[in-house]
C-alpha positions in Angstrom: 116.9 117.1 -24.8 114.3 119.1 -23.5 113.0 116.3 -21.5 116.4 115.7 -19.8 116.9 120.0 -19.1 113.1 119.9 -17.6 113.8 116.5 -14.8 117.1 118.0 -13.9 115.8 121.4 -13.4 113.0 120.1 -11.3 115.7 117.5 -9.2 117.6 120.7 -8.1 114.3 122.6 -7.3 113.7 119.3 -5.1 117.4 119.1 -3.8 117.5 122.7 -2.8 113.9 122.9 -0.9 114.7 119.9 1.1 118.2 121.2 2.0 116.7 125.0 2.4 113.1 123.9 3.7 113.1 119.9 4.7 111.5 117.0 3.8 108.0 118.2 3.7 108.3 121.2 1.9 110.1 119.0 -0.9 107.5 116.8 -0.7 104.8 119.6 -1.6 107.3 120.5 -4.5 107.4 117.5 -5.9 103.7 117.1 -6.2 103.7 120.8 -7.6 106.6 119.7 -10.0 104.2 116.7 -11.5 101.9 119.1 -13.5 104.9 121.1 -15.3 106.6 117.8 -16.2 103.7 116.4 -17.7 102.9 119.7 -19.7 106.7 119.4 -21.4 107.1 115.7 -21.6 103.5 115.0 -23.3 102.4 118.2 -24.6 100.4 117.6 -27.6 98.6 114.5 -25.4 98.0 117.2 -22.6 97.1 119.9 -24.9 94.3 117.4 -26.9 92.0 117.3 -23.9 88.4 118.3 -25.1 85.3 118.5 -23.7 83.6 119.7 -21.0 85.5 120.8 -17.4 84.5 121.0 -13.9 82.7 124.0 -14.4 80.5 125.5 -17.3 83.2 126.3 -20.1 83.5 123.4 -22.9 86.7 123.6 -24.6 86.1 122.8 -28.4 89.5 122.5 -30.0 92.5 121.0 -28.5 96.0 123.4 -27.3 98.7 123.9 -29.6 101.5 121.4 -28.1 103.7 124.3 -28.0 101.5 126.5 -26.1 101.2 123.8 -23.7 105.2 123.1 -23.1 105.7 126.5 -23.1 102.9 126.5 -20.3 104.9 123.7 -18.6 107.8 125.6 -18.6 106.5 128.6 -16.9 105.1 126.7 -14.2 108.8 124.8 -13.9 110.6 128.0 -13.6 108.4 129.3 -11.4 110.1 128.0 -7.8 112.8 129.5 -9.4 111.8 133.3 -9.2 110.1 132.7 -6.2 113.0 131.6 -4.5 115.1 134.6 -6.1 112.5 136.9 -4.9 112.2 135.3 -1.1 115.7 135.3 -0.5 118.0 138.0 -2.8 115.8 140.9 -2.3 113.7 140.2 1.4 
């Protein structure tokens, strides 16, 4: 269920930009949008990552799943403020 809330959240974050803002700005979205659905669709594959990362900090024990969705989600809703905040109180 959460799955299904997340893609249709995201499709009207797409929908609106490209009515509000055009193709490419819905295009930029939708490449933003890939990270936050792949956080709350595969969150404890996401969240076992370890190892070392582009820079110097190693990461020894793998993120909580929820921690990670809950991640995904913040990054979802997002768009979502920002658009409140751009256009209700400018």
């Amino acid at each position: 269920m959460t799955r299904f809330i997340a893609l249709t959240i995201a499709l009207v974050e797409v929908l609106v930009t490209y009515l509000i803002g055009g193709g490419e700005a819905a295009a930029k979205l939708t490449f933003y949008l890939l990270l936050p659905i792949f956080l709350i669709f595969w969150p404890r594959d996401m969240g076992s990552y370890t190892g070392h990362f582009v820079t110097r900090y190693h990461f020894d024990y793998p993120t909580p799943a929820w921690l990670v969705s809950f991640g995904g989600w913040l990054l979802l809703l997002l768009p979502i403020g920002r658009f409140i905040y751009w256009y209700a109180i400018t």
